[in-house]
Biopython code that builds the backbone (N, CA, C, O; Angstrom):
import numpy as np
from Bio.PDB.StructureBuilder import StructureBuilder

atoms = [
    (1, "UNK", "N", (0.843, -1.169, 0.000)),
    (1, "UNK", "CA", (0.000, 0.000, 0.000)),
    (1, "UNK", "C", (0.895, 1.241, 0.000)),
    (1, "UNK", "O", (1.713, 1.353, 0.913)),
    (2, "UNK", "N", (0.805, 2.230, -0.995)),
    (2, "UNK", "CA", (1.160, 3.622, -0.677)),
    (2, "UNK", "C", (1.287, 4.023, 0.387)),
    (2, "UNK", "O", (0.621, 3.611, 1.337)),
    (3, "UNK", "N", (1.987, 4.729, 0.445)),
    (3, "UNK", "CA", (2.254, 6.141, 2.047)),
    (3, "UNK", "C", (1.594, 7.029, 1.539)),
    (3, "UNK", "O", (1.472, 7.322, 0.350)),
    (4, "UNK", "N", (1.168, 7.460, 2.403)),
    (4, "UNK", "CA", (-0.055, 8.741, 1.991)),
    (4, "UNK", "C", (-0.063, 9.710, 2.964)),
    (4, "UNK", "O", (-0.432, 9.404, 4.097)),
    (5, "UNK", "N", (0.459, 11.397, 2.576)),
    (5, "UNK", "CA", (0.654, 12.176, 3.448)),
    (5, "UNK", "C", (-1.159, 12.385, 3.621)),
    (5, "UNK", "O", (-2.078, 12.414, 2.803)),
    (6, "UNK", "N", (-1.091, 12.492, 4.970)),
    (6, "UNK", "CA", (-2.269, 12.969, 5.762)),
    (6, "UNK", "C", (-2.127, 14.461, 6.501)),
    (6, "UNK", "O", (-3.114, 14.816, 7.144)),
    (7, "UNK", "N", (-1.216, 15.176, 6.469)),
    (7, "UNK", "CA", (-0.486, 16.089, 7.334)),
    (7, "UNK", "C", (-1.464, 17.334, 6.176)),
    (7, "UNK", "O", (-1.211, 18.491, 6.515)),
    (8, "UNK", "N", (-2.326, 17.261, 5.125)),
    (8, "UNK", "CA", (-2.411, 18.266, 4.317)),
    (8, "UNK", "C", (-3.829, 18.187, 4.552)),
    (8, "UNK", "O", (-4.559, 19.016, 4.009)),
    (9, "UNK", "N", (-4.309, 17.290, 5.296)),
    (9, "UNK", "CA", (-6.070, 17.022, 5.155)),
    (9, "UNK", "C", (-6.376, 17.589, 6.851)),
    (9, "UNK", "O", (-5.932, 17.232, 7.942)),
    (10, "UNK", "N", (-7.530, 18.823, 6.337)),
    (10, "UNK", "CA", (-8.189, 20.005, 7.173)),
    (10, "UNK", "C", (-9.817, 19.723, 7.120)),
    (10, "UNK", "O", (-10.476, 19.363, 6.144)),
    (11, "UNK", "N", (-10.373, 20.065, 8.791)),
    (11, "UNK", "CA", (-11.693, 20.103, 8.991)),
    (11, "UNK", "C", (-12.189, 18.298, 8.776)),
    (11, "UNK", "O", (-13.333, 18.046, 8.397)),
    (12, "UNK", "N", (-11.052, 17.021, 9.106)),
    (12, "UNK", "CA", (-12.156, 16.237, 9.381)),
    (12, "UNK", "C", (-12.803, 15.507, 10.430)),
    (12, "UNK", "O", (-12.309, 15.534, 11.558)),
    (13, "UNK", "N", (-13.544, 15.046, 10.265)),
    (13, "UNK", "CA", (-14.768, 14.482, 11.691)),
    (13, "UNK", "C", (-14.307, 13.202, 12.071)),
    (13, "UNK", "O", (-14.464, 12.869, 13.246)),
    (14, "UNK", "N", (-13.789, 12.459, 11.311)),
    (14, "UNK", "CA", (-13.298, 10.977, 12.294)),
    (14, "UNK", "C", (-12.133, 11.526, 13.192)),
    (14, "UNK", "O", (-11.076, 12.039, 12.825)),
    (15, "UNK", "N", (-12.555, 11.308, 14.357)),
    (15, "UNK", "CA", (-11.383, 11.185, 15.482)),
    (15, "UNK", "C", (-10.402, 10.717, 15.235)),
    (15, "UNK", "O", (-9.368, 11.300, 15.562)),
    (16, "UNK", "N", (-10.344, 8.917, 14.252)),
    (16, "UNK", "CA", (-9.309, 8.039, 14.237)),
    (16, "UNK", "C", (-8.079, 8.905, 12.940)),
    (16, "UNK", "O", (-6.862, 8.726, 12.889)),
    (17, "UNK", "N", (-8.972, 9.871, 11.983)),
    (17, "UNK", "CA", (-8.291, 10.388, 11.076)),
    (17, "UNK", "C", (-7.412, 11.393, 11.800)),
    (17, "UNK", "O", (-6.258, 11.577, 11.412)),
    (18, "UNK", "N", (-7.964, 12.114, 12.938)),
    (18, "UNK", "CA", (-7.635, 13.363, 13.158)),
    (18, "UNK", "C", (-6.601, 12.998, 14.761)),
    (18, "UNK", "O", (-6.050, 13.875, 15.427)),
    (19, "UNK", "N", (-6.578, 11.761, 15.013)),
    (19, "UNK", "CA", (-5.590, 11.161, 16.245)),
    (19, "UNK", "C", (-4.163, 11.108, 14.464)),
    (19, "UNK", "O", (-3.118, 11.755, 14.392)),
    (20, "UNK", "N", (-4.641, 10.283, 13.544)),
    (20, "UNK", "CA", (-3.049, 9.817, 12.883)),
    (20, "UNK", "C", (-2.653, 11.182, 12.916)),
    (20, "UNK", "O", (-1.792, 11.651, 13.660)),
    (21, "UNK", "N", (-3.400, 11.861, 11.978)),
    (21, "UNK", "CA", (-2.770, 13.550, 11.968)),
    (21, "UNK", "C", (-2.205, 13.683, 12.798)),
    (21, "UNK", "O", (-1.101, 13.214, 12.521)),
    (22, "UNK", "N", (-2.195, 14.259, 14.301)),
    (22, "UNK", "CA", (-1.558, 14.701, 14.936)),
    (22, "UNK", "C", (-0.264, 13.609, 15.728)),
    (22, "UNK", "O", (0.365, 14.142, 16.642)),
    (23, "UNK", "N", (0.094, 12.146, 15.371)),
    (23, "UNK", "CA", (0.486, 11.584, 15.456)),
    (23, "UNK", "C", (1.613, 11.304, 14.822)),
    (23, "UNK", "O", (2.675, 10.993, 15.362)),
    (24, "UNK", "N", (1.365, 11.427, 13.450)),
    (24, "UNK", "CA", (2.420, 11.468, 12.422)),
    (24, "UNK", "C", (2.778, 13.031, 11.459)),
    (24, "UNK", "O", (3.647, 13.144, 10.595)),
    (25, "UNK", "N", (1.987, 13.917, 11.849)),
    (25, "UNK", "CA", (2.715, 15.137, 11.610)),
    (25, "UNK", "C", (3.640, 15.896, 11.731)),
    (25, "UNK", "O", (4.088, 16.059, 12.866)),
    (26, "UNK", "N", (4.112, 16.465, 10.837)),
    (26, "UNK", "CA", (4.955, 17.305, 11.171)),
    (26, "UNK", "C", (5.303, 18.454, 12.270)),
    (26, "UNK", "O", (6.097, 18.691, 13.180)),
    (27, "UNK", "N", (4.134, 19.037, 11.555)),
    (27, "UNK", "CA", (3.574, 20.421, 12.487)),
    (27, "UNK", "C", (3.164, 19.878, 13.934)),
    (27, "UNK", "O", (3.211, 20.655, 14.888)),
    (28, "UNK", "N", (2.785, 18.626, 14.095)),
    (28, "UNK", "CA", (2.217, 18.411, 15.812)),
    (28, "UNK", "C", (3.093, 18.238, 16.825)),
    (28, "UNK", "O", (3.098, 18.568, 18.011)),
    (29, "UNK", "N", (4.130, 17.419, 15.831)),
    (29, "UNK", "CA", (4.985, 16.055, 16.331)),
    (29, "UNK", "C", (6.061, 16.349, 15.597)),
    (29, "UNK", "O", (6.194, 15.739, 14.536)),
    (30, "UNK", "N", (7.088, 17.364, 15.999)),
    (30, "UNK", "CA", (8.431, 18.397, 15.315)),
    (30, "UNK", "C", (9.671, 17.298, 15.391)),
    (30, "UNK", "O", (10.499, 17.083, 14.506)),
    (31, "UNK", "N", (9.584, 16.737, 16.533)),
    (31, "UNK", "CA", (10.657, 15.550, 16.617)),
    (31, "UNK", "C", (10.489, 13.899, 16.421)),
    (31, "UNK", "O", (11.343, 13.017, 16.327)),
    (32, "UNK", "N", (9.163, 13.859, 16.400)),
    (32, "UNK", "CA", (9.152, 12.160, 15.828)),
    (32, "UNK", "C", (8.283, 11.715, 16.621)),
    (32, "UNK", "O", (7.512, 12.395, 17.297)),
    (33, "UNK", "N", (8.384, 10.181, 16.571)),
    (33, "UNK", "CA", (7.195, 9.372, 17.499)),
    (33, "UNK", "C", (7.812, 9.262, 18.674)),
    (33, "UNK", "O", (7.029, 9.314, 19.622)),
    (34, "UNK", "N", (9.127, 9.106, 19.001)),
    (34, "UNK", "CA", (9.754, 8.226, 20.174)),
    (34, "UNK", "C", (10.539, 9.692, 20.709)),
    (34, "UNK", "O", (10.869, 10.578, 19.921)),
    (35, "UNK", "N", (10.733, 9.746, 21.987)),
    (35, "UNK", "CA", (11.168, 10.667, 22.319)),
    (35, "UNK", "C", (12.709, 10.427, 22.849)),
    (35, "UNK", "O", (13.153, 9.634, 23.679)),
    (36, "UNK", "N", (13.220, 11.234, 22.196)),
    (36, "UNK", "CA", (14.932, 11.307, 21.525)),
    (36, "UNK", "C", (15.557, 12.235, 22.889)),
    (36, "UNK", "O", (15.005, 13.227, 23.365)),
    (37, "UNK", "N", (17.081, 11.512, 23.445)),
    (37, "UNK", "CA", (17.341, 12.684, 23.617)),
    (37, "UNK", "C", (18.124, 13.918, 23.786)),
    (37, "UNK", "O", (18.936, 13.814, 22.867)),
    (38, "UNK", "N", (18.313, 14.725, 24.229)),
    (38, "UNK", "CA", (19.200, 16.788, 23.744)),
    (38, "UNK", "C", (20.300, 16.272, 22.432)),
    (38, "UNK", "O", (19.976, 16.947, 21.454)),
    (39, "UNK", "N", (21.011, 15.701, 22.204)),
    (39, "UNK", "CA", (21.598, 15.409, 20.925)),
    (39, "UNK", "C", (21.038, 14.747, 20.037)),
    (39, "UNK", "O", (21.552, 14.914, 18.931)),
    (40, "UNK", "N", (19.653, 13.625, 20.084)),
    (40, "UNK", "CA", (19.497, 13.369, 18.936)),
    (40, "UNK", "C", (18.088, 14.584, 17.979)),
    (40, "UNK", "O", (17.860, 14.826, 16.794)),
    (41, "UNK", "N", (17.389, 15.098, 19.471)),
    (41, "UNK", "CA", (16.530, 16.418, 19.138)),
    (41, "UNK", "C", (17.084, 17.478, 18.321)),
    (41, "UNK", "O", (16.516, 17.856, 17.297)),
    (42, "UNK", "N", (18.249, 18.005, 18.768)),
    (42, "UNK", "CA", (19.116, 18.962, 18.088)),
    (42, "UNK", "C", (19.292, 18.379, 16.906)),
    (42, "UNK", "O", (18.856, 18.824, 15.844)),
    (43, "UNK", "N", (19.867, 17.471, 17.032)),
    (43, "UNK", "CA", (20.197, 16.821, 15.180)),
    (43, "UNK", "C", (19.232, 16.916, 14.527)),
    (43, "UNK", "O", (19.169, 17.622, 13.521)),
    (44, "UNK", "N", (18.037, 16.027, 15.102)),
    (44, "UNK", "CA", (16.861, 16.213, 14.201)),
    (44, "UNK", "C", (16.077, 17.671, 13.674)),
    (44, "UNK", "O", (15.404, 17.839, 12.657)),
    (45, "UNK", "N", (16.388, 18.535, 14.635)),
    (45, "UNK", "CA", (16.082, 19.880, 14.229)),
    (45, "UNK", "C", (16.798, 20.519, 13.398)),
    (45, "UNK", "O", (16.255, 21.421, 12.760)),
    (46, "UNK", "N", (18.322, 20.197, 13.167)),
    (46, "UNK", "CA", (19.283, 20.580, 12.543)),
    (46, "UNK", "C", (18.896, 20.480, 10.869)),
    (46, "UNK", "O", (18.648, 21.389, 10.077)),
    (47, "UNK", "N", (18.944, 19.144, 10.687)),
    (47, "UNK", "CA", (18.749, 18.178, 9.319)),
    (47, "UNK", "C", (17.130, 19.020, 8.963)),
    (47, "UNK", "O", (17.211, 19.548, 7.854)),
    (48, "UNK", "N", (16.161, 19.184, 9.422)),
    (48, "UNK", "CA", (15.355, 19.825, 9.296)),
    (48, "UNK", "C", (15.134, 21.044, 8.613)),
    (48, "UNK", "O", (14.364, 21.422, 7.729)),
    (49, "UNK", "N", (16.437, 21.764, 9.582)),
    (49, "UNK", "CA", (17.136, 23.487, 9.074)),
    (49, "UNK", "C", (17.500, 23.165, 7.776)),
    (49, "UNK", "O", (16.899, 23.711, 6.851)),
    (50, "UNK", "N", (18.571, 22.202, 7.509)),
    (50, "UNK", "CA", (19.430, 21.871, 6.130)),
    (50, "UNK", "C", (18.442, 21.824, 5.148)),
    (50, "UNK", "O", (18.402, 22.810, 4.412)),
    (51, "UNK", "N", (17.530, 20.820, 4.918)),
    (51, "UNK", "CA", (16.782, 20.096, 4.877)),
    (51, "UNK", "C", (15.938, 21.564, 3.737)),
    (51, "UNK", "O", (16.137, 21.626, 2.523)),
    (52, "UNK", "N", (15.113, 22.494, 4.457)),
    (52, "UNK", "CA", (14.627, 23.625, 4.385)),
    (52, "UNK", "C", (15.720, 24.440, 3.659)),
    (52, "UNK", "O", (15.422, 25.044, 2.628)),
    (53, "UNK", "N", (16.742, 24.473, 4.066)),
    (53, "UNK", "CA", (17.660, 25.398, 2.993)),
    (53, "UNK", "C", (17.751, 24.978, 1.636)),
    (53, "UNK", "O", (17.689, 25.800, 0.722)),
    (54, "UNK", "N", (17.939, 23.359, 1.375)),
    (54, "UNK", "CA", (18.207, 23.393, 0.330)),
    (54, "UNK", "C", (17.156, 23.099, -0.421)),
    (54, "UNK", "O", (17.523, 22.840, -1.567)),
    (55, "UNK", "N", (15.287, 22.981, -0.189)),
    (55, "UNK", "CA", (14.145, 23.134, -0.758)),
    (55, "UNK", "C", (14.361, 24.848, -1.335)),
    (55, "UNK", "O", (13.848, 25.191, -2.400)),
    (56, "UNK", "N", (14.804, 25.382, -0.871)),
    (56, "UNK", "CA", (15.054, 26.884, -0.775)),
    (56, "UNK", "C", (15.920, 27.155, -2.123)),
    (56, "UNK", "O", (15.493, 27.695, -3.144)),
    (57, "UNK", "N", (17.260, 26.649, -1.894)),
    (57, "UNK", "CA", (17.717, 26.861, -2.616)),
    (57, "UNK", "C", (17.392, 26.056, -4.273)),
    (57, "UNK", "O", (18.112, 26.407, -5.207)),
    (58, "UNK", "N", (16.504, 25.203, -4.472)),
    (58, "UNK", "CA", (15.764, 24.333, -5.513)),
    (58, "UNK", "C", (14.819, 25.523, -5.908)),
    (58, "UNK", "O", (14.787, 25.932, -7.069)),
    (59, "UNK", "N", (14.162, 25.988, -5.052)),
    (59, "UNK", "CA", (13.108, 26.771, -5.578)),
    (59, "UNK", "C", (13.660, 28.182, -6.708)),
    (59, "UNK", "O", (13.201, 28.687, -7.733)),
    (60, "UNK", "N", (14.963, 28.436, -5.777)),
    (60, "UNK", "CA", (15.068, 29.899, -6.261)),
    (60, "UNK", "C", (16.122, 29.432, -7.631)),
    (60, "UNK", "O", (16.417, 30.277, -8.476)),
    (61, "UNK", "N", (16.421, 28.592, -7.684)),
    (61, "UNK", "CA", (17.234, 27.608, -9.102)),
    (61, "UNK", "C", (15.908, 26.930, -9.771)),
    (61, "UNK", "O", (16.110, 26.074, -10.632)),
    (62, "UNK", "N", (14.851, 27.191, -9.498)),
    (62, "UNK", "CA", (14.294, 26.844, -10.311)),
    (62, "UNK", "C", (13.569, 28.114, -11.024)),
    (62, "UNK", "O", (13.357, 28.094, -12.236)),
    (63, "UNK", "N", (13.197, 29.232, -10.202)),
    (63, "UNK", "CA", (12.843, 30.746, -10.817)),
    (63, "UNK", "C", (13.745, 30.884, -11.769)),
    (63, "UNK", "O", (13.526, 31.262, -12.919)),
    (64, "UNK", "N", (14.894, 30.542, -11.243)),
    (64, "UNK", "CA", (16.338, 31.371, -12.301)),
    (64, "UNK", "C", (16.037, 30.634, -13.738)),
    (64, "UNK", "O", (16.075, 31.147, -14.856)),
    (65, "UNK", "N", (15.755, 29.394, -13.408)),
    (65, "UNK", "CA", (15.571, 28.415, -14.809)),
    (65, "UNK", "C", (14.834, 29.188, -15.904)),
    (65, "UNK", "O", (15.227, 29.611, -16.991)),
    (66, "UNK", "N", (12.890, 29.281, -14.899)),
    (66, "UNK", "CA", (12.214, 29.961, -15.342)),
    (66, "UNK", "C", (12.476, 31.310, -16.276)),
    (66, "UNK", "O", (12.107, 31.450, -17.442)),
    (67, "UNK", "N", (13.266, 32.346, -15.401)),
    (67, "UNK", "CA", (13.416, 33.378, -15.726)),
    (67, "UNK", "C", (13.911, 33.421, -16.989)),
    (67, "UNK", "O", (13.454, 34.121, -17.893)),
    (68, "UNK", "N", (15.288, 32.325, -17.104)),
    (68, "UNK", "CA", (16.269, 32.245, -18.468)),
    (68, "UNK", "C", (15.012, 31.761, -19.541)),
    (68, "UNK", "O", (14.865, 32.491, -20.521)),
    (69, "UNK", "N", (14.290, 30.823, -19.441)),
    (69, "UNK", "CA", (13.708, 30.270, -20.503)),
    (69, "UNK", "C", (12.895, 31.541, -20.899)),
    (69, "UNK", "O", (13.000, 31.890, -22.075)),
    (70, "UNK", "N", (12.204, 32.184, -20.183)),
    (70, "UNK", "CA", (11.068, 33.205, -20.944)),
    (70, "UNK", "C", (11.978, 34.493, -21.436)),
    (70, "UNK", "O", (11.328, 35.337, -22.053)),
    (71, "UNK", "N", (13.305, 34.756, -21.267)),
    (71, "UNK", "CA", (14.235, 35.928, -21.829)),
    (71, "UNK", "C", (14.803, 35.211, -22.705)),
    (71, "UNK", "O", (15.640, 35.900, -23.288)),
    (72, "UNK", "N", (14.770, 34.152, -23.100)),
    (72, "UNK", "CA", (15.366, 33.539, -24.353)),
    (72, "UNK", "C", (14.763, 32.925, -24.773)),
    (72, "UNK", "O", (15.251, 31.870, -25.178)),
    (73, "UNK", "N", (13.328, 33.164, -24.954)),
    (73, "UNK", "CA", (11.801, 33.295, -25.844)),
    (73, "UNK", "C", (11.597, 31.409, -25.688)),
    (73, "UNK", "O", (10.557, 30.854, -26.043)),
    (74, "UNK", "N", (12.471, 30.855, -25.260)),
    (74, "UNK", "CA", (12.219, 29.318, -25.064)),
    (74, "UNK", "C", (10.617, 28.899, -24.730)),
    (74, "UNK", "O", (10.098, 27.909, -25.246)),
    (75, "UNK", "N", (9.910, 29.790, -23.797)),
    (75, "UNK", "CA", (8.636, 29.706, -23.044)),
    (75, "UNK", "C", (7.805, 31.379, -23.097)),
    (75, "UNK", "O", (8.065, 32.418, -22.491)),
    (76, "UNK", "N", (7.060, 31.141, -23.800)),
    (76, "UNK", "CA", (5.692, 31.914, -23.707)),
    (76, "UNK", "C", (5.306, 31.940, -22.418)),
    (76, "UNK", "O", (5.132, 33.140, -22.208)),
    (77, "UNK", "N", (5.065, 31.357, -21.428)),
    (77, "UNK", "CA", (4.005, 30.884, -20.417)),
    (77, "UNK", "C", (4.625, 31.438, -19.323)),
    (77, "UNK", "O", (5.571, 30.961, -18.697)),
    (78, "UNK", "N", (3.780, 32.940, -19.035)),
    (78, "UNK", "CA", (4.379, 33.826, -17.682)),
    (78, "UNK", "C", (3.815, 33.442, -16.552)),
    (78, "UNK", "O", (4.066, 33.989, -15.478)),
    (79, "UNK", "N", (2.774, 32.191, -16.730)),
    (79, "UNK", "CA", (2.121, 31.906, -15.371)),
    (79, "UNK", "C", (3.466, 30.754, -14.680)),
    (79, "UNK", "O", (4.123, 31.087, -13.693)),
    (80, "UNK", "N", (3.687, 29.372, -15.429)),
    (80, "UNK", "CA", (4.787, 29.177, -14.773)),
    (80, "UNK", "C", (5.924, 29.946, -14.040)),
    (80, "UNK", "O", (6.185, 29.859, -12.840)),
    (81, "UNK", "N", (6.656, 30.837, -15.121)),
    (81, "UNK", "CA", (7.323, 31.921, -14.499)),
    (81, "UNK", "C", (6.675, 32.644, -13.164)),
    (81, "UNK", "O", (7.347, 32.749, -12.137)),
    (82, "UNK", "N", (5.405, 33.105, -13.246)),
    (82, "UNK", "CA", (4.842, 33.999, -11.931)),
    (82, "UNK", "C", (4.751, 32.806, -11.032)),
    (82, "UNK", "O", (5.121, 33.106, -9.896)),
    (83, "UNK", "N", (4.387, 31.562, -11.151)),
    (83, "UNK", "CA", (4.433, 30.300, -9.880)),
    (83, "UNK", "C", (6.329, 30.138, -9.372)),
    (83, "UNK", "O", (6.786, 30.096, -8.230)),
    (84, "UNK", "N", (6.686, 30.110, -10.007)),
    (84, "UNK", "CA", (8.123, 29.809, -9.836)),
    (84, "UNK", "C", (8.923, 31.104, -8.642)),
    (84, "UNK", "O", (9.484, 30.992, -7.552)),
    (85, "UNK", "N", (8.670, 32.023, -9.345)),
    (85, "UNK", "CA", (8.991, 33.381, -8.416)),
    (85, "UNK", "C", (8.448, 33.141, -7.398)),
    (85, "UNK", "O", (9.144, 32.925, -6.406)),
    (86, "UNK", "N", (6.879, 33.096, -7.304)),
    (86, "UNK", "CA", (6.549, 33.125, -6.360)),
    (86, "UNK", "C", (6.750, 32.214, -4.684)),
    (86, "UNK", "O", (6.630, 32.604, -3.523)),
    (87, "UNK", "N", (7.049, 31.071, -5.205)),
    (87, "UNK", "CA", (7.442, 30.013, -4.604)),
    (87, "UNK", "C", (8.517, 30.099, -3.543)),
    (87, "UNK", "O", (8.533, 29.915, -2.326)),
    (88, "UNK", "N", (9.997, 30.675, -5.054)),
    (88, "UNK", "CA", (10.784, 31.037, -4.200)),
    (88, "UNK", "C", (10.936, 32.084, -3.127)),
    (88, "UNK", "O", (11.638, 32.181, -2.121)),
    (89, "UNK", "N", (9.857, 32.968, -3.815)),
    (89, "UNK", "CA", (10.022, 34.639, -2.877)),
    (89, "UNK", "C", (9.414, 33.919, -1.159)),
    (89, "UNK", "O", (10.008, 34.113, -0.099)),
    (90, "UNK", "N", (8.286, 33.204, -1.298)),
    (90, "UNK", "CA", (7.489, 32.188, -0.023)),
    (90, "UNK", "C", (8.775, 31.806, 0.793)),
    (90, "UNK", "O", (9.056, 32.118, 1.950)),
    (91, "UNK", "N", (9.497, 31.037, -0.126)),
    (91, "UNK", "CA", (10.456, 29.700, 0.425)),
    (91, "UNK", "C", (11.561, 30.611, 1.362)),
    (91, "UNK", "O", (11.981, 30.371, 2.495)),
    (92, "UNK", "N", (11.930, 31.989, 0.249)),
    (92, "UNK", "CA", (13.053, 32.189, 0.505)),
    (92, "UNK", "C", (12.409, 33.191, 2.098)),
    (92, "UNK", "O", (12.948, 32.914, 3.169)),
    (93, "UNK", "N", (11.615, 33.964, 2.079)),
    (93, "UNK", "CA", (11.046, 34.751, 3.389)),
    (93, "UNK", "C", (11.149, 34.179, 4.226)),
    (93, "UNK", "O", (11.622, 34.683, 5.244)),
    (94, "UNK", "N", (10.559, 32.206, 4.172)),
    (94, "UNK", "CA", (10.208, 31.711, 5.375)),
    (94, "UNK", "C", (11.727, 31.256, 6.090)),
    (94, "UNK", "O", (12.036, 31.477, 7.261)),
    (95, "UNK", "N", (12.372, 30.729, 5.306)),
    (95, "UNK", "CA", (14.141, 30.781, 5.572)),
    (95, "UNK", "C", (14.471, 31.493, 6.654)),
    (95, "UNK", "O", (14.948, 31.259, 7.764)),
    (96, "UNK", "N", (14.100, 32.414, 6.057)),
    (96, "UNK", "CA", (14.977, 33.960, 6.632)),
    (96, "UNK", "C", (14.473, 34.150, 8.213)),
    (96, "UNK", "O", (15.181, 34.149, 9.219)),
    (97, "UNK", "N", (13.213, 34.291, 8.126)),
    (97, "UNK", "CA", (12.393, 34.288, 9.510)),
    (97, "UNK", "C", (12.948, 32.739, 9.986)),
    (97, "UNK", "O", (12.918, 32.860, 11.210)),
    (98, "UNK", "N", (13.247, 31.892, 9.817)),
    (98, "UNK", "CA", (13.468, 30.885, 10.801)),
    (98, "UNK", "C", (15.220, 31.239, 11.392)),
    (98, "UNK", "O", (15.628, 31.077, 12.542)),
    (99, "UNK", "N", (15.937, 31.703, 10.311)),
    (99, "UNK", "CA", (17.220, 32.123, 10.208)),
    (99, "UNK", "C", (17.158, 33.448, 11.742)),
    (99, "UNK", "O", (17.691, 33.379, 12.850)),
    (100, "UNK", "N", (16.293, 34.507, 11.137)),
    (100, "UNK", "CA", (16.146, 35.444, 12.082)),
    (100, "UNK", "C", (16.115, 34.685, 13.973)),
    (100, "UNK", "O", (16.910, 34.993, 14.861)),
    (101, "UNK", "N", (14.781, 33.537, 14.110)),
    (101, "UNK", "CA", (14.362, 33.214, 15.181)),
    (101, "UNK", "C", (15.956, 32.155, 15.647)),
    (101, "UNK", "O", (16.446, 32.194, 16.776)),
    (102, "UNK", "N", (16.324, 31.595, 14.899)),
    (102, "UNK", "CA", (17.252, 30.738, 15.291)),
    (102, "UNK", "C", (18.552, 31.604, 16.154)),
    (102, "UNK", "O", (19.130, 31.366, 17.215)),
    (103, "UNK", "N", (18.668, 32.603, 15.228)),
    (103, "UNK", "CA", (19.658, 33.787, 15.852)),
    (103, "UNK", "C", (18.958, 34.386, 17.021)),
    (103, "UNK", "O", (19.838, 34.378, 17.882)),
    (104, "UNK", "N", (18.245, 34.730, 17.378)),
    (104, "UNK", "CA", (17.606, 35.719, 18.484)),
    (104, "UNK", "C", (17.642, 34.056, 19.579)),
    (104, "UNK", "O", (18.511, 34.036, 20.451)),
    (105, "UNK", "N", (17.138, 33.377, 19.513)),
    (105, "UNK", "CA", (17.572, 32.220, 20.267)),
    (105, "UNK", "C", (18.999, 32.282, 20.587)),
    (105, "UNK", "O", (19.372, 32.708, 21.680)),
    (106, "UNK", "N", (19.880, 31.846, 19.617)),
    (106, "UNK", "CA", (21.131, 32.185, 20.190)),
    (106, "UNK", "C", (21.491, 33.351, 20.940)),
    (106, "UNK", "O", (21.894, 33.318, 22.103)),
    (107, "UNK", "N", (21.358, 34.247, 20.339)),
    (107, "UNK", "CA", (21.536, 35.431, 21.178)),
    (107, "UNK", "C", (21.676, 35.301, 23.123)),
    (107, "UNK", "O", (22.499, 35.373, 24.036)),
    (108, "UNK", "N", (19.688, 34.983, 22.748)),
    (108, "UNK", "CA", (19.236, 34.845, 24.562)),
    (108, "UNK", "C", (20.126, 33.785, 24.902)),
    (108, "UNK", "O", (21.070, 34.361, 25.442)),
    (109, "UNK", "N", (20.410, 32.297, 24.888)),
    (109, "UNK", "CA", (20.719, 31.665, 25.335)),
    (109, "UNK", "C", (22.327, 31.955, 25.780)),
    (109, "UNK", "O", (22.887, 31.408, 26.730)),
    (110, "UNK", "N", (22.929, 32.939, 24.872)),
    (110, "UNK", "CA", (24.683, 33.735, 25.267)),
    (110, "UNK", "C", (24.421, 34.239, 26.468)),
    (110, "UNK", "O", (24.857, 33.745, 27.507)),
    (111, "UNK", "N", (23.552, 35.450, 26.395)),
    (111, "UNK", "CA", (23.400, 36.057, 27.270)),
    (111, "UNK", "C", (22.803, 35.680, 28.848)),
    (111, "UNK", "O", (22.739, 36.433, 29.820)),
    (112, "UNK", "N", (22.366, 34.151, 28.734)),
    (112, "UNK", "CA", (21.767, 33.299, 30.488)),
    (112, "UNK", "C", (23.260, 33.692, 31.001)),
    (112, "UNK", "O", (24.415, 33.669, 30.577)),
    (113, "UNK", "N", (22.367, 34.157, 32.445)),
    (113, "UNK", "CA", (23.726, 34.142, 33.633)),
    (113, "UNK", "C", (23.636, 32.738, 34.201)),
    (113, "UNK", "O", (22.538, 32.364, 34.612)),
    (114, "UNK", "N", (24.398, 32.144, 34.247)),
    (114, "UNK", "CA", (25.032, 30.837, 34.638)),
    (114, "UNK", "C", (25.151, 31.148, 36.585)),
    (114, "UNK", "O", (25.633, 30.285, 37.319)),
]
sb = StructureBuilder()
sb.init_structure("model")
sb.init_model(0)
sb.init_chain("A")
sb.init_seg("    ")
for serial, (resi, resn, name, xyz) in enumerate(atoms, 1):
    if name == "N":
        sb.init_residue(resn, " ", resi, " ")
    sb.init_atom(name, np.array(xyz, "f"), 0.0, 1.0, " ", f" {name:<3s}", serial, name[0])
structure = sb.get_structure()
């Protein structure tokens, strides 16, 4: 049988649907089923970070693609192009804000008096 993300399905009424959701999600359940621990959490949050950078960096190599094909008349079709930008401009913001929070974390945690 297929794997089938469930993590994208909103508003439903079976309990048993809406227990896996929050069971095997991402968004619920940030570190996994089994509880890991301070080094393998960090790692897993780490690979996560990576993980996110380089969706990031796919997206905005894939605008650039975009961009070249419609300036060298290869592609008519400005809606691909406007999905592609857009994607990355999403991908690349949300980066940044996690980039931002990760730093301000560091920050506070320099600054604990011991």
């Amino acid at each position: 049988m297929a794997s089938l993300d469930i993590s994208q399905l909103r508003n439903v009424t079976s309990e048993v649907i809406k227990s896996a959701e929050k069971h095997n999600s991402k968004v619920y359940n940030v570190l996994g089923d089994d509880q890991k621990g301070n080094d393998e959490s960090f790692k897993t949050i780490f690979s996560a970070a990576v993980d996110n950078i380089n969706t990031t960096n796919a997206y905005l190599s894939d605008a650039e693609n975009e961009e070249i094909k419609w300036a060298l008349g290869q592609t008519e079709n400005t809606h691909d192009l406007s999905i592609a930008l857009q994607k990355a401009s999403t991908a690349l913001q949300y980066t940044v804000a996690i980039r931002d929070r990760a730093m301000s974390a560091y920050r506070e945690i320099t600054q604990m008096q011991i």
